[in-house]
PyMOL Python script that loads the backbone (N, CA, C, O; Angstrom):
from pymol import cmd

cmd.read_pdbstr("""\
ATOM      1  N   UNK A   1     260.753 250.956 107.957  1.00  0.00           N
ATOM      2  CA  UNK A   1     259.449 250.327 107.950  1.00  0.00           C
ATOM      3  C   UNK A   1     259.445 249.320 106.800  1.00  0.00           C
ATOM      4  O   UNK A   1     259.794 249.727 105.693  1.00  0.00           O
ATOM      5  N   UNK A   2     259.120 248.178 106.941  1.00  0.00           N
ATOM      6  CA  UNK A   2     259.080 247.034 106.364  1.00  0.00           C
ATOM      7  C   UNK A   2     257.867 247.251 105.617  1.00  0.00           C
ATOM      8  O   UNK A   2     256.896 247.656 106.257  1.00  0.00           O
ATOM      9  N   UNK A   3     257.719 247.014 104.111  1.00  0.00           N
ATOM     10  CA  UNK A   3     255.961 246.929 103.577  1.00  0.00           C
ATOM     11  C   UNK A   3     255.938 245.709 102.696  1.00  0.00           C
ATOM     12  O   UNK A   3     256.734 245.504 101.779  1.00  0.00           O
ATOM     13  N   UNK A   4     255.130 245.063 102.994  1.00  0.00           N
ATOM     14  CA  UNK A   4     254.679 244.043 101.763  1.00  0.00           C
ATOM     15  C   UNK A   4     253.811 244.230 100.984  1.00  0.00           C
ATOM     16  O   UNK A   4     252.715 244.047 101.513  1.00  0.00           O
ATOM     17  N   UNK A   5     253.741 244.569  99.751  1.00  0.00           N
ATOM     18  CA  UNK A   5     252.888 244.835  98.445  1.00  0.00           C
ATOM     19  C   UNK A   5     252.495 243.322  97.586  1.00  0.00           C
ATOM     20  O   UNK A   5     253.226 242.338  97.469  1.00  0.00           O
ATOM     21  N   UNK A   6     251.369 243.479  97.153  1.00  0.00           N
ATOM     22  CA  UNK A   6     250.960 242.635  96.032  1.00  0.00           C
ATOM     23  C   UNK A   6     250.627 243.659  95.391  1.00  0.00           C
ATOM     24  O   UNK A   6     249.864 244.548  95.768  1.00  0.00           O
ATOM     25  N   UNK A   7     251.381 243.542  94.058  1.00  0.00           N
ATOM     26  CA  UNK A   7     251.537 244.646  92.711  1.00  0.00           C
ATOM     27  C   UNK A   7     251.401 243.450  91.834  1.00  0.00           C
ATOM     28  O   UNK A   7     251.686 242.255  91.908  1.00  0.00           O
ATOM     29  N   UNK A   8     250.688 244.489  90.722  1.00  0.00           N
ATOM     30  CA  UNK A   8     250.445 244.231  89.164  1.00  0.00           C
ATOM     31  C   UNK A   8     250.443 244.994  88.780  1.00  0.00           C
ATOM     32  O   UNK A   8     249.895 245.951  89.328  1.00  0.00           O
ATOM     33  N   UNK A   9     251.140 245.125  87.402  1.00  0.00           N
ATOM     34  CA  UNK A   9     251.396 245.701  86.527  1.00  0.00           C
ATOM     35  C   UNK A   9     250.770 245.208  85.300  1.00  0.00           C
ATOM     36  O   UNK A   9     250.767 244.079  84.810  1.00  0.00           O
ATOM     37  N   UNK A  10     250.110 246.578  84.818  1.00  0.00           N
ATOM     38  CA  UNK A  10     249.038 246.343  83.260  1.00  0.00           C
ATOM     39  C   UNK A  10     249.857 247.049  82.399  1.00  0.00           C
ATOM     40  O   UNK A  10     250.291 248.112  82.843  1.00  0.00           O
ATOM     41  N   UNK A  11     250.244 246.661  81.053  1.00  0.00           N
ATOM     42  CA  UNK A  11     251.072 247.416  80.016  1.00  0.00           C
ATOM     43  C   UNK A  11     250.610 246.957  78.647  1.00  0.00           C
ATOM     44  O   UNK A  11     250.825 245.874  78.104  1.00  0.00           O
ATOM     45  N   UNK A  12     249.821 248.170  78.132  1.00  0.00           N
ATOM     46  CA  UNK A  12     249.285 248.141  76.663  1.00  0.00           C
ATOM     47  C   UNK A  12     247.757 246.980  76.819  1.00  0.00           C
ATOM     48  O   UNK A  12     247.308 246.220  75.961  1.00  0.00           O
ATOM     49  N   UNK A  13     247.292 247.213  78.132  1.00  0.00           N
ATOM     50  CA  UNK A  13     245.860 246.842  78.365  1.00  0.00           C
ATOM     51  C   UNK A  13     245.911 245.113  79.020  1.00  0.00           C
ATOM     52  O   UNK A  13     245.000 244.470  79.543  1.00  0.00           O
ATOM     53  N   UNK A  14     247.374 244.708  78.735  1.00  0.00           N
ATOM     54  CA  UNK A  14     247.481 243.508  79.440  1.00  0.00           C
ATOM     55  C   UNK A  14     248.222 243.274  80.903  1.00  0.00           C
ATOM     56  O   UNK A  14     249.381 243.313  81.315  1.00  0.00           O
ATOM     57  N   UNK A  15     247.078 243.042  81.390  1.00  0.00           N
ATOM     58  CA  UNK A  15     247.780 242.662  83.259  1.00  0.00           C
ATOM     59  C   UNK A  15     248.540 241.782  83.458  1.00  0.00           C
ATOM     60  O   UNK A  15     248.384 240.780  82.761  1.00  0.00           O
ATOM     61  N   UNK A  16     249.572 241.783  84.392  1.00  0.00           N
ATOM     62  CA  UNK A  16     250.276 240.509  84.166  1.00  0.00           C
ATOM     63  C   UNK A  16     250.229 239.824  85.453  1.00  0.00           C
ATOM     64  O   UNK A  16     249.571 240.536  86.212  1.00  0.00           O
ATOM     65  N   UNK A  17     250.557 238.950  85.942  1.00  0.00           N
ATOM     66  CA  UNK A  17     250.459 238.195  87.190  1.00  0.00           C
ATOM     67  C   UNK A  17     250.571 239.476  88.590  1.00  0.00           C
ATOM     68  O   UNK A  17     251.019 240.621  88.528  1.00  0.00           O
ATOM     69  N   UNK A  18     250.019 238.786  89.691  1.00  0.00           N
ATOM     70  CA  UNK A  18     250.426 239.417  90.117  1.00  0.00           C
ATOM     71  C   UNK A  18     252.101 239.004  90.808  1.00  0.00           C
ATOM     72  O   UNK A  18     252.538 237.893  90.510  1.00  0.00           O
ATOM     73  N   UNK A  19     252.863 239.806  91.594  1.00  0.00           N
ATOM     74  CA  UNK A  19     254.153 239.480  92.581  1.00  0.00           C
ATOM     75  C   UNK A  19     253.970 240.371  93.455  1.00  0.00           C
ATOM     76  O   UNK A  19     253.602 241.538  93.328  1.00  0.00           O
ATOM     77  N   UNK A  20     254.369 239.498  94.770  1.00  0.00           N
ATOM     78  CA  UNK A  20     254.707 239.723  96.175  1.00  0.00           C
ATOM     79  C   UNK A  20     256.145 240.620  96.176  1.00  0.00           C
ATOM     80  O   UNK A  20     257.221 240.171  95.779  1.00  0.00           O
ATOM     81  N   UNK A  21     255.869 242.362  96.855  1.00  0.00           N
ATOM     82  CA  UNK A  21     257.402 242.945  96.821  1.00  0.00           C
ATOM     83  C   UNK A  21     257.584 242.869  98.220  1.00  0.00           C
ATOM     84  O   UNK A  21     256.741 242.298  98.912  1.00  0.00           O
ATOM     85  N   UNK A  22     258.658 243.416  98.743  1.00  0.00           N
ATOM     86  CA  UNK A  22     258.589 243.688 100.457  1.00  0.00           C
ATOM     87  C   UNK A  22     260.078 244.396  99.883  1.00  0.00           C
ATOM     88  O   UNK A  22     261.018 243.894  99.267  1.00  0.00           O
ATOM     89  N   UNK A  23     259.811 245.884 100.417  1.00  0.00           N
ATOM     90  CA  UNK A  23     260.404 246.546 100.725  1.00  0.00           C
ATOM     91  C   UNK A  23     260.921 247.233 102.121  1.00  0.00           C
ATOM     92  O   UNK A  23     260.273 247.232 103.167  1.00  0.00           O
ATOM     93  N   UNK A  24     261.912 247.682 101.977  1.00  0.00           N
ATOM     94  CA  UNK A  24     262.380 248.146 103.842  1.00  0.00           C
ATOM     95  C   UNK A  24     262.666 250.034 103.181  1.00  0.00           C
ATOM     96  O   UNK A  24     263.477 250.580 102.434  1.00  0.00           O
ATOM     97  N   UNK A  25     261.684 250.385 103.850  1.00  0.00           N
ATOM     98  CA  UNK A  25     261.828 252.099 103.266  1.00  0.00           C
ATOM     99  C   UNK A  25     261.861 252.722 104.356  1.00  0.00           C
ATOM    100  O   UNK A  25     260.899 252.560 105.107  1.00  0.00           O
ATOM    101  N   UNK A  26     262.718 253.417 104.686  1.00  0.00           N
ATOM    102  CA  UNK A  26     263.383 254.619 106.112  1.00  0.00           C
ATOM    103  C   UNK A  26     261.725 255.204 106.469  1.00  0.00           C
ATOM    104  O   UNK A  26     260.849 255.256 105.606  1.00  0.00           O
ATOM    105  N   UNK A  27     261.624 255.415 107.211  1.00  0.00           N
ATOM    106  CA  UNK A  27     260.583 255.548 108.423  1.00  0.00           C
ATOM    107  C   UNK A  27     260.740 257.500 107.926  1.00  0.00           C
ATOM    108  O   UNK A  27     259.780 258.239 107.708  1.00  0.00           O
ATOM    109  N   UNK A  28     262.084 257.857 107.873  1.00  0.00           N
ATOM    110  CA  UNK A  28     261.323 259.179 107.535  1.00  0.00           C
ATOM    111  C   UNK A  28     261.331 259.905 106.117  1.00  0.00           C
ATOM    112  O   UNK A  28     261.424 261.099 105.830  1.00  0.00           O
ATOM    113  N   UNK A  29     261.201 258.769 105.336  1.00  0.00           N
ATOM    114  CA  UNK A  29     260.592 258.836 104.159  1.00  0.00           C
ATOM    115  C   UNK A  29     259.355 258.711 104.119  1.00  0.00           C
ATOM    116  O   UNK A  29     258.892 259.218 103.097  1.00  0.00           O
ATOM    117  N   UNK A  30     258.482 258.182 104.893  1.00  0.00           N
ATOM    118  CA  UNK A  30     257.000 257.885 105.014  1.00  0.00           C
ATOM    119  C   UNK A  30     256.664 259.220 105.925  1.00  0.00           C
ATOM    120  O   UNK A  30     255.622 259.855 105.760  1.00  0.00           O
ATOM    121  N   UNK A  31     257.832 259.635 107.074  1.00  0.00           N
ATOM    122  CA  UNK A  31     256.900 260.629 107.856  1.00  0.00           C
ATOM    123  C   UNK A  31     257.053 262.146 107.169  1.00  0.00           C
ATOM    124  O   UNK A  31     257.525 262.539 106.103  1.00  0.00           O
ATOM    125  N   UNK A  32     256.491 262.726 108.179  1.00  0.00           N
ATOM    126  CA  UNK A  32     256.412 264.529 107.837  1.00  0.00           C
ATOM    127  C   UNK A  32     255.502 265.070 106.895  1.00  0.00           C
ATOM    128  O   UNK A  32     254.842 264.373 106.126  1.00  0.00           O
ATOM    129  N   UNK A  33     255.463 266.255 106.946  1.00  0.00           N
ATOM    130  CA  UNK A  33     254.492 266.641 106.169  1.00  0.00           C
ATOM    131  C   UNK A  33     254.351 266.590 104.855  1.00  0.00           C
ATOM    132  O   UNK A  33     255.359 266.254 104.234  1.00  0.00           O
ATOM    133  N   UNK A  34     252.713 266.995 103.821  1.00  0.00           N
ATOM    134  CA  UNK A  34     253.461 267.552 102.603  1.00  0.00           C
ATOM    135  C   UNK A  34     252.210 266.539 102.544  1.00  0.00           C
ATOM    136  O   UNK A  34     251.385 266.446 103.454  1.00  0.00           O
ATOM    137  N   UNK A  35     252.172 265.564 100.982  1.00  0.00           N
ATOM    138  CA  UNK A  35     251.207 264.786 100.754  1.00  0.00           C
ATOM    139  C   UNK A  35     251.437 263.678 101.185  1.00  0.00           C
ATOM    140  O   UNK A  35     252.466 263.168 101.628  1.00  0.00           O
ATOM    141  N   UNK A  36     249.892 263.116 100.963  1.00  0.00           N
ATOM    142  CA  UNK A  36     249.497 262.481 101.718  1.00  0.00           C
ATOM    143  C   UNK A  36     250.536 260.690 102.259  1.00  0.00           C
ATOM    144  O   UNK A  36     251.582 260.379 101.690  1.00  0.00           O
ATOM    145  N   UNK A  37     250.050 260.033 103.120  1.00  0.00           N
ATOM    146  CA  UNK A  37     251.327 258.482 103.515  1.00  0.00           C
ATOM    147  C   UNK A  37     251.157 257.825 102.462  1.00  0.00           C
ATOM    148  O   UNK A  37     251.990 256.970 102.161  1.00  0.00           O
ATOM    149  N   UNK A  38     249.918 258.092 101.562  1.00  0.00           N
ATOM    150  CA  UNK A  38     249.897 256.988 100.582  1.00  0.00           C
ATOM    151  C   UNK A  38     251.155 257.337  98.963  1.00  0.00           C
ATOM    152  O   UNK A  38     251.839 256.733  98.137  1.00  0.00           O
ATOM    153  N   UNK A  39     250.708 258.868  99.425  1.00  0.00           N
ATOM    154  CA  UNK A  39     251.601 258.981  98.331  1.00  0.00           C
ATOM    155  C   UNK A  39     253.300 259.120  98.612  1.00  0.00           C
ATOM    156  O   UNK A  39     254.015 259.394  97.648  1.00  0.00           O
ATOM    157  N   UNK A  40     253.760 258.968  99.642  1.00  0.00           N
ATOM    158  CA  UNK A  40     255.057 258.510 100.516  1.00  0.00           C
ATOM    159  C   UNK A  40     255.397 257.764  99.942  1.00  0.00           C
ATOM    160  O   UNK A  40     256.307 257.779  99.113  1.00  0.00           O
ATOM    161  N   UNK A  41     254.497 256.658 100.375  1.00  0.00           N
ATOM    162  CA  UNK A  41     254.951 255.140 100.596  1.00  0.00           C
ATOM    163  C   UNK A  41     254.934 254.841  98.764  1.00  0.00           C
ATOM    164  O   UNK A  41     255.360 253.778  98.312  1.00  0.00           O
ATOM    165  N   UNK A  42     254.445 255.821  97.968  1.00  0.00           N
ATOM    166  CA  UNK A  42     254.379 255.195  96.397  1.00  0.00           C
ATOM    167  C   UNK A  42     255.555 255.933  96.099  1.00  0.00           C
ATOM    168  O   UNK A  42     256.114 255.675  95.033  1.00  0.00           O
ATOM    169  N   UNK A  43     255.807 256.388  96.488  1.00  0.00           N
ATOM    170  CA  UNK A  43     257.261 257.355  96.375  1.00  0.00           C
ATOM    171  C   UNK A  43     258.340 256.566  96.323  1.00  0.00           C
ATOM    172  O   UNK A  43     259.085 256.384  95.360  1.00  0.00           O
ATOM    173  N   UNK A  44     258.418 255.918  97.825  1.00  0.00           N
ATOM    174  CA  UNK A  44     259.828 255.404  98.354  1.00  0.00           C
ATOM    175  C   UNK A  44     259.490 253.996  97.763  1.00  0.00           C
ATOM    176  O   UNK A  44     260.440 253.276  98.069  1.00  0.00           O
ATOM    177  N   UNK A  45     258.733 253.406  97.181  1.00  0.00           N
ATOM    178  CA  UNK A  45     258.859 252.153  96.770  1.00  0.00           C
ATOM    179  C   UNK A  45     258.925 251.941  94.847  1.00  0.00           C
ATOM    180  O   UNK A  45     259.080 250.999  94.068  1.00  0.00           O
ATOM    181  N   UNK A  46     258.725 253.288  94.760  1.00  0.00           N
ATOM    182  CA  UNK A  46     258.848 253.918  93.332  1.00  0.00           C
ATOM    183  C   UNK A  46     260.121 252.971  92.412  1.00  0.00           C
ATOM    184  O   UNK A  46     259.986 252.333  91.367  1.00  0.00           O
ATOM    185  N   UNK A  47     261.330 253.181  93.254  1.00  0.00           N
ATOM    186  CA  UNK A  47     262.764 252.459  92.507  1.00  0.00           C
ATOM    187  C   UNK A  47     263.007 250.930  93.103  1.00  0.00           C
ATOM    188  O   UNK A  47     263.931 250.247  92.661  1.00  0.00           O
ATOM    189  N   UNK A  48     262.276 250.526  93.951  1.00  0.00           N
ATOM    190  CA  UNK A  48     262.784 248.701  94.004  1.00  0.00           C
ATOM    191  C   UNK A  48     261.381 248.565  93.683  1.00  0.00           C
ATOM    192  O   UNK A  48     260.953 247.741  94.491  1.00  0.00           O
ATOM    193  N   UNK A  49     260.117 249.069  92.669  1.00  0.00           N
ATOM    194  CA  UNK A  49     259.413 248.532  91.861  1.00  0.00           C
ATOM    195  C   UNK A  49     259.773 248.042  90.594  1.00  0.00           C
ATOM    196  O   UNK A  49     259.565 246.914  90.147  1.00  0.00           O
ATOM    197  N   UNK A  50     260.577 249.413  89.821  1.00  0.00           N
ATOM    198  CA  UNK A  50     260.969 249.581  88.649  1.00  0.00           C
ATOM    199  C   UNK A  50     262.216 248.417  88.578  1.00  0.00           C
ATOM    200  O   UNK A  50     262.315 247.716  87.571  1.00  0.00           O
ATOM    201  N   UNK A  51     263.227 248.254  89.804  1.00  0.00           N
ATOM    202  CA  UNK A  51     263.891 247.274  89.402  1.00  0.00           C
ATOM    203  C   UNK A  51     263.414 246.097  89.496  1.00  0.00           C
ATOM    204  O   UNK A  51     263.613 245.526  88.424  1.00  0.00           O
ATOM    205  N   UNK A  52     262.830 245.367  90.301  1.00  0.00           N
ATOM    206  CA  UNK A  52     261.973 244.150  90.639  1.00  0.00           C
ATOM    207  C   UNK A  52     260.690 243.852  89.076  1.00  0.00           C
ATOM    208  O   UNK A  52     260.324 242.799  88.553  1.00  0.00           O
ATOM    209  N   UNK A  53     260.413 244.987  88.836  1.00  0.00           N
ATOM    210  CA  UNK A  53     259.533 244.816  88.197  1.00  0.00           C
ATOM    211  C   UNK A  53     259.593 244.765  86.508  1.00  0.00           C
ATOM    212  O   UNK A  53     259.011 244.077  85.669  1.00  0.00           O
ATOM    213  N   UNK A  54     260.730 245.989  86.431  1.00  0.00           N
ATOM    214  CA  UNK A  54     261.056 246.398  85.013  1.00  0.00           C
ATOM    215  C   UNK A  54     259.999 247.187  84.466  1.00  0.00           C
ATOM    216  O   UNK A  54     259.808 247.111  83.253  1.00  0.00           O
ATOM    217  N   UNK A  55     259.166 248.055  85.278  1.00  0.00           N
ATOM    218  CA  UNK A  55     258.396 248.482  84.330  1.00  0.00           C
ATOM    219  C   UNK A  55     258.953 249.959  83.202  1.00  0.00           C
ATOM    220  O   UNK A  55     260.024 250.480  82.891  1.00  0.00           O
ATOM    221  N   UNK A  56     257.568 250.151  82.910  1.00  0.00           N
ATOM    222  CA  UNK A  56     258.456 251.299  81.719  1.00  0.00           C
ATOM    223  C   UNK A  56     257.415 252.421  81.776  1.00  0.00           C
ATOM    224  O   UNK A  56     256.291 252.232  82.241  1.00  0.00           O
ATOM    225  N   UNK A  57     257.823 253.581  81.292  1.00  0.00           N
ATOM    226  CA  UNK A  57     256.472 254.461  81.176  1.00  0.00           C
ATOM    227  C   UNK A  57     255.172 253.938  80.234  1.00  0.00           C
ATOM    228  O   UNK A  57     254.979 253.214  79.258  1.00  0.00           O
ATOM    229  N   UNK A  58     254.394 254.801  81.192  1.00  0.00           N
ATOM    230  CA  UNK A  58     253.107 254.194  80.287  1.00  0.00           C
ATOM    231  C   UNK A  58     252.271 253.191  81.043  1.00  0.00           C
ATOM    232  O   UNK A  58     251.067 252.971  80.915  1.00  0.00           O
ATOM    233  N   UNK A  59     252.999 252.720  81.720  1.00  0.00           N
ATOM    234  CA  UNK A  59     252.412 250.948  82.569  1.00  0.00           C
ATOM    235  C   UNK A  59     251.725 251.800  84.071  1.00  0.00           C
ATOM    236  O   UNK A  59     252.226 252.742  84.684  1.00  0.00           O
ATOM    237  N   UNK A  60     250.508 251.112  84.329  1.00  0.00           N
ATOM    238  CA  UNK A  60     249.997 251.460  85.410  1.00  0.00           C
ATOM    239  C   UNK A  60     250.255 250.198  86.542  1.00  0.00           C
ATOM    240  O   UNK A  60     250.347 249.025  86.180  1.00  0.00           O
ATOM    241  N   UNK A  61     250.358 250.635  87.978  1.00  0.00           N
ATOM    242  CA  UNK A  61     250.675 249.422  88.962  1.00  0.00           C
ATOM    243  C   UNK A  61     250.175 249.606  90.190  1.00  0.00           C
ATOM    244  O   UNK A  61     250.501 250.275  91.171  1.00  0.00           O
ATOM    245  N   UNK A  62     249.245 248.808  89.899  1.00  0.00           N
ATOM    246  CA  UNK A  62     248.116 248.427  90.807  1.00  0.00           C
ATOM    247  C   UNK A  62     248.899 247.845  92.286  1.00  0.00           C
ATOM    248  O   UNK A  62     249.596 246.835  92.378  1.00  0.00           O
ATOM    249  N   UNK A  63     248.547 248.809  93.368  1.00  0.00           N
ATOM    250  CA  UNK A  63     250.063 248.531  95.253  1.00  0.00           C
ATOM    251  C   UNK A  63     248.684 248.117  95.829  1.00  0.00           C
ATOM    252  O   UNK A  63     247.775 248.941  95.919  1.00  0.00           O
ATOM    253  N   UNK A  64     248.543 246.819  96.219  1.00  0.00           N
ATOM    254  CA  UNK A  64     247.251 246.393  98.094  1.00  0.00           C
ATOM    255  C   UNK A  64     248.760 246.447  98.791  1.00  0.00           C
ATOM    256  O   UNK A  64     249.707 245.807  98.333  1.00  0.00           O
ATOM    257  N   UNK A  65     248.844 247.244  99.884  1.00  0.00           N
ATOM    258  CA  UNK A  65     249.578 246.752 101.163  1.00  0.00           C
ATOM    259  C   UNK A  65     249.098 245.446 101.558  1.00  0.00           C
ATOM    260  O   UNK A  65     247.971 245.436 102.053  1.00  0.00           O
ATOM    261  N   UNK A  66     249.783 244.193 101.434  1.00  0.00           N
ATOM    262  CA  UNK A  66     249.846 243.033 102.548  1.00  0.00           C
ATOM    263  C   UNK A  66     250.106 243.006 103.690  1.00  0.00           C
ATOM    264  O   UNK A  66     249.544 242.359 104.574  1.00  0.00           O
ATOM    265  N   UNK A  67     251.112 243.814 103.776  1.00  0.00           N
ATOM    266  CA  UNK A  67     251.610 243.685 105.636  1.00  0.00           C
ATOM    267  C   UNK A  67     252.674 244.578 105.870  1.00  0.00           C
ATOM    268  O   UNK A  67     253.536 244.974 105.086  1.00  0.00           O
ATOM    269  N   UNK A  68     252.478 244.859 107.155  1.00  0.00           N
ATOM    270  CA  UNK A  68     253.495 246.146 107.626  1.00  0.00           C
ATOM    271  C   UNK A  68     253.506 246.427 109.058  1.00  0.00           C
ATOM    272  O   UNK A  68     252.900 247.289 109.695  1.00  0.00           O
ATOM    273  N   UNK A  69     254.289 245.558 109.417  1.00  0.00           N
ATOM    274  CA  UNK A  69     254.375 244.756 110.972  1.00  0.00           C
ATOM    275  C   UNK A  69     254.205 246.593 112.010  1.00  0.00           C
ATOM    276  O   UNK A  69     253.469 246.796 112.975  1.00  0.00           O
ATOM    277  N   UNK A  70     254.946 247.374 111.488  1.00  0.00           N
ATOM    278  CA  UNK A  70     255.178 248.749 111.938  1.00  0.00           C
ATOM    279  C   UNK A  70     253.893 249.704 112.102  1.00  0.00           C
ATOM    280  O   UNK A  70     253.789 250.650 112.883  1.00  0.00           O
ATOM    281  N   UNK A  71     252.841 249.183 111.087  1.00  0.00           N
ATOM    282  CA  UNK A  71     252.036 249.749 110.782  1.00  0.00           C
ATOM    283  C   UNK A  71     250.982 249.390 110.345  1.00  0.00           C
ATOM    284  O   UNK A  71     250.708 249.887 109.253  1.00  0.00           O
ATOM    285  N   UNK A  72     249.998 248.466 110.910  1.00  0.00           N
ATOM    286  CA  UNK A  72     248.881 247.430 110.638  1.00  0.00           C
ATOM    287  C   UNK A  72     247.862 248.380 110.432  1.00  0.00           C
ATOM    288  O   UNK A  72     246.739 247.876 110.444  1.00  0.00           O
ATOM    289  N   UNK A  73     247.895 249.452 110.269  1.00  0.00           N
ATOM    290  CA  UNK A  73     246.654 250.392 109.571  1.00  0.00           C
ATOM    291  C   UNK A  73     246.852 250.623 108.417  1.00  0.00           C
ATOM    292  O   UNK A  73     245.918 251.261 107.932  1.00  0.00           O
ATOM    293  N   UNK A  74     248.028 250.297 107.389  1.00  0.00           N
ATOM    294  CA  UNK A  74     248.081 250.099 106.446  1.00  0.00           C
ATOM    295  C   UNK A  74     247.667 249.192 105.022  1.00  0.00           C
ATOM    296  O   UNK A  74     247.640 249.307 103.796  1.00  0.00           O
ATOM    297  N   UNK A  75     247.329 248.073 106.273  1.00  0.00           N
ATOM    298  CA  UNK A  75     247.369 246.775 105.674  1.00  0.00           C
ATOM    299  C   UNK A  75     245.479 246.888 104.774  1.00  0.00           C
ATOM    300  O   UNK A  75     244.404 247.235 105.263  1.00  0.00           O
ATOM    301  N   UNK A  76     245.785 246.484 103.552  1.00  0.00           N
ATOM    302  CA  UNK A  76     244.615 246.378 102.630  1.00  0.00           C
ATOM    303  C   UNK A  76     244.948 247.522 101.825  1.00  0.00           C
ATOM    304  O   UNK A  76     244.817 247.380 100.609  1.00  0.00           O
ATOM    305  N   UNK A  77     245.345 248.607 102.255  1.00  0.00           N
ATOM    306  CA  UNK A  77     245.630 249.944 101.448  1.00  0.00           C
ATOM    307  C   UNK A  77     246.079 249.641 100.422  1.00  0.00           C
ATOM    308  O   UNK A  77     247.034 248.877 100.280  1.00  0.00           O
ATOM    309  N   UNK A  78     245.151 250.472  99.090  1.00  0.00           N
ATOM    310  CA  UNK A  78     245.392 250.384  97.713  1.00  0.00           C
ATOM    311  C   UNK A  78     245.992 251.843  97.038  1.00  0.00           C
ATOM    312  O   UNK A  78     245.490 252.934  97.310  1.00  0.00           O
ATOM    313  N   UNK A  79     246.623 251.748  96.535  1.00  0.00           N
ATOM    314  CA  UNK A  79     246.620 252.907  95.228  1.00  0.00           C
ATOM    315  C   UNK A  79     247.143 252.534  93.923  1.00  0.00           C
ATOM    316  O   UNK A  79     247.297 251.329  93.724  1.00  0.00           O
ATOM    317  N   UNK A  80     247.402 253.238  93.129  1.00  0.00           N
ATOM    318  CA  UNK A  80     247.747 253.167  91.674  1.00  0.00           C
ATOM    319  C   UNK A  80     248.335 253.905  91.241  1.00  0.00           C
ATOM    320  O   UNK A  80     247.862 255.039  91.161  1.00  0.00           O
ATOM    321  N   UNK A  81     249.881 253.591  90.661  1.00  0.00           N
ATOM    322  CA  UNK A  81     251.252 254.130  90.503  1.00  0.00           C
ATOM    323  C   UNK A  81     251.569 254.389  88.683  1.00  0.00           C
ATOM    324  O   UNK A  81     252.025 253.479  87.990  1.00  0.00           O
ATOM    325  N   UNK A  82     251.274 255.600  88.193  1.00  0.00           N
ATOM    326  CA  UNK A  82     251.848 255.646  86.823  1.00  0.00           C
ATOM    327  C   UNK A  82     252.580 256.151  86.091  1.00  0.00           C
ATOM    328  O   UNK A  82     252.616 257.345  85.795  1.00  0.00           O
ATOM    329  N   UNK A  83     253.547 254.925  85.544  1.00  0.00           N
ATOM    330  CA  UNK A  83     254.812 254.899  85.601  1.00  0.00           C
ATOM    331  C   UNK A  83     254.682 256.314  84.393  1.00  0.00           C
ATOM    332  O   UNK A  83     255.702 256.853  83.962  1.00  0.00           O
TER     333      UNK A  83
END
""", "prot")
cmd.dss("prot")
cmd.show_as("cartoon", "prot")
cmd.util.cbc("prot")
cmd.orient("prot")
């Protein structure tokens, strides 16, 4: 499943731009039981954030789903990832 994120990352109270990610994360990493898709999908996008992004502990990162051709009920979905 293909996802496009607009992420920002805030560290020590300063936000920084935002960037466009698009990740390709295995379909059954998002499925099956257990908690919830949102917290899946913050899961499996967890390590091509940290590299794309560089963040560090401590930094909070603000995920809107942009697009997710697989899954257009996704699209607008927010959460907040801390590192």
């Amino acid at each position: 499943m293909v996802i496009t994120a607009n992420v920002t990352v805030t560290r020590d109270g300063h936000r920084w731009p935002t960037e466009t990610i698009t990740n390709d994360i295995a379909s059954e990493t998002v499925a099956g039981a257990g908690c919830d898709l949102h917290q899946r999908i913050a899961t499996a996008l967890e390590d091509g954030l940290r590299d794309a992004l560089e963040v560090d502990a401590g930094d909070w990162v603000d995920i809107e789903i942009a697009a997710c051709p697989e899954n257009p009920d996704l699209v607008g979905k927010a959460l907040t990832w801390i590192v």
